[in-house]
N, C-alpha and C positions, 0 to 999 in steps of 0.2 A: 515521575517515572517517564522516561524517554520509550517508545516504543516501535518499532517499525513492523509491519504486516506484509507477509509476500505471501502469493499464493497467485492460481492461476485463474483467468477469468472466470468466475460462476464456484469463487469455490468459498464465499463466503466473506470476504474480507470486510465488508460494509457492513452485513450485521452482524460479525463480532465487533469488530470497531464498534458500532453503536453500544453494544452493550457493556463495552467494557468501557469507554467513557462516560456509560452512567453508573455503573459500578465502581469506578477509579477517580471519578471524578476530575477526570483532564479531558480536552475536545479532542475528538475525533476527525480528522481532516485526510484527504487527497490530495495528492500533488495536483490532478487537474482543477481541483477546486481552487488551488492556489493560483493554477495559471488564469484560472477564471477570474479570480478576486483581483488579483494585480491587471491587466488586461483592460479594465475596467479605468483603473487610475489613469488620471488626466497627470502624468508621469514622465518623464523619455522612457524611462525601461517598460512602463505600462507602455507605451504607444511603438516599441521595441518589442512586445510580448504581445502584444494584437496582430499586426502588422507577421509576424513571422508565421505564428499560428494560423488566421487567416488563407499565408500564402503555400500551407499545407505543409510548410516543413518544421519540422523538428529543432526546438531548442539547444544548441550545442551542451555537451556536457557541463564545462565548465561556467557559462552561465546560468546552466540550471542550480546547480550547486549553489552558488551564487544568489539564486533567485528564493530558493528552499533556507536557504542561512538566515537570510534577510529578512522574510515572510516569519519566520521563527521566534523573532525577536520581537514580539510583541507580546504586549504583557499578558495577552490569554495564556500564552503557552513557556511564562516562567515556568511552571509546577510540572511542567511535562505535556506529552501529547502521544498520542497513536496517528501513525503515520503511513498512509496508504499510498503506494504509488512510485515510491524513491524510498530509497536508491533504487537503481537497475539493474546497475554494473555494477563488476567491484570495482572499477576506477572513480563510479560517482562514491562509492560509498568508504573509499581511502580517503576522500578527500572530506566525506561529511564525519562531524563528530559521533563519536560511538554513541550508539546509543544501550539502555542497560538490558535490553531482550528486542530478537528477531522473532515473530512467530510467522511459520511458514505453517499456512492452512494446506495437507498435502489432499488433492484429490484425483482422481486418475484422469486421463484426457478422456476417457468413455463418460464417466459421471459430470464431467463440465461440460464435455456438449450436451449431454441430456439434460441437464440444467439450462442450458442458455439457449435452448430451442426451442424452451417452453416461452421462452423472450421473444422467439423469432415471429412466435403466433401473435404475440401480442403488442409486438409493433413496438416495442418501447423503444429499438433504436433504430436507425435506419440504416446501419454497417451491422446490422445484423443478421444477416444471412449465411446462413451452414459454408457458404466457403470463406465467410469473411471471420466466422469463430474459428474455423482449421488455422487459420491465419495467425490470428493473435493466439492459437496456442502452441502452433510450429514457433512462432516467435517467442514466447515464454519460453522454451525447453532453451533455446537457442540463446537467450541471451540472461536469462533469469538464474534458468541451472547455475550456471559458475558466480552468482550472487549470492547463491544459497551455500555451494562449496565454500566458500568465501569466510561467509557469518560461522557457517559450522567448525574452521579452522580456528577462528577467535573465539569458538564456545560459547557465544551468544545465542543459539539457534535451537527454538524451539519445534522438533518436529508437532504436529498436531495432526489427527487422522479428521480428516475434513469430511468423511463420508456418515458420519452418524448424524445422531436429530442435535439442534442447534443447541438445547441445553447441553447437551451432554458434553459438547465440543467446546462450549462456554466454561464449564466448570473444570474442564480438562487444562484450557487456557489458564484459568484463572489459581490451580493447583501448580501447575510446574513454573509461572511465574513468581510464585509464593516461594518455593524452592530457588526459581534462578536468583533472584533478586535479594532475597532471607529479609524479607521486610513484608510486616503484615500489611492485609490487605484491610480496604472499609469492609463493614459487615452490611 
């Protein structure tokens, strides 16, 4: 099972991903993990993917795609994957293969900053700072939005209420994929 996670910063998507790769038994990855892993390779495109990252800019579209197709093709993730991070756009996500469910963790911009400022105290990142969360979630609305319009038009797109306790959101996840997909789940 192929799976893509959107949602806005702090609203969850790593520990459903986690959970549902232990439940589904496929890995759980991020695109930044990806750029991480590759980055690393003694490569041109690793040394192409350090080098650009590095010099604070962003990966063009069409070699991100590129870069996500290719990373993909490893035999972890024949059987499927859940997939944080990508697509973006709907232009990256035209160009990437379908995959068989979108789940979009919805939680409001009030409850992701209260979430992610409980990060701010605790240091975990250093671009964490209340104007730098306003940031990445004006940026979410702004370019995620028409990502989500996007998967919802191909009927892919699981809304999910992102705001309740993590079981309950897990089991919700784990019910309407049951239904998108019409294929049972492991027990």
């Amino acid at each position: 099972m192929k799976i893509v996670l959107i949602g806005i910063q702090g609203s969850g998507k790593s520990t459903q991903g986690n959970l549902m790769a232990k439940k589904l038994g496929i890995p759980y990855l991020s695109s930044g993990h990806i750029f991480r892993n590759m980055a690393k390779e003694k490569t041109p495109l690793g040394r192409y993917i350090k080098e650009t990252i590095n010099a604070g800019f962003l990966i063009p579209d069409d070699k991100t795609i590129e870069i996500i197709e290719e990373y993909l093709k490893k035999p972890e993730y024949t059987n499927g994957y859940i997939l944080d991070g990508f697509p973006r756009t709907p232009k990256q996500a035209q160009a990437f293969k379908e995959p068989d469910a979108v789940i979009h963790l919805d939680v409001s911009d009030k409850e992701a900053l209260w979430r992610l400022s409980g990060r701010v105290e605790e240091g975990v990142r250093e671009d964490n700072t209340l104007q730098a969360i306003r940031k990445r979630i004006e940026n979410f609305h702004t370019h995620t939005q028409p990502l989500i319009d996007y998967y919802k038009k191909r009927h892919l797109l699981l809304q999910i209420n992102g705001e309740r306790d993590i079981d309950t959101i897990f089991q919700d996840i784990l019910a309407q994929l049951k239904a998108k997909t019409k294929r049972p789940l492991p027990q």
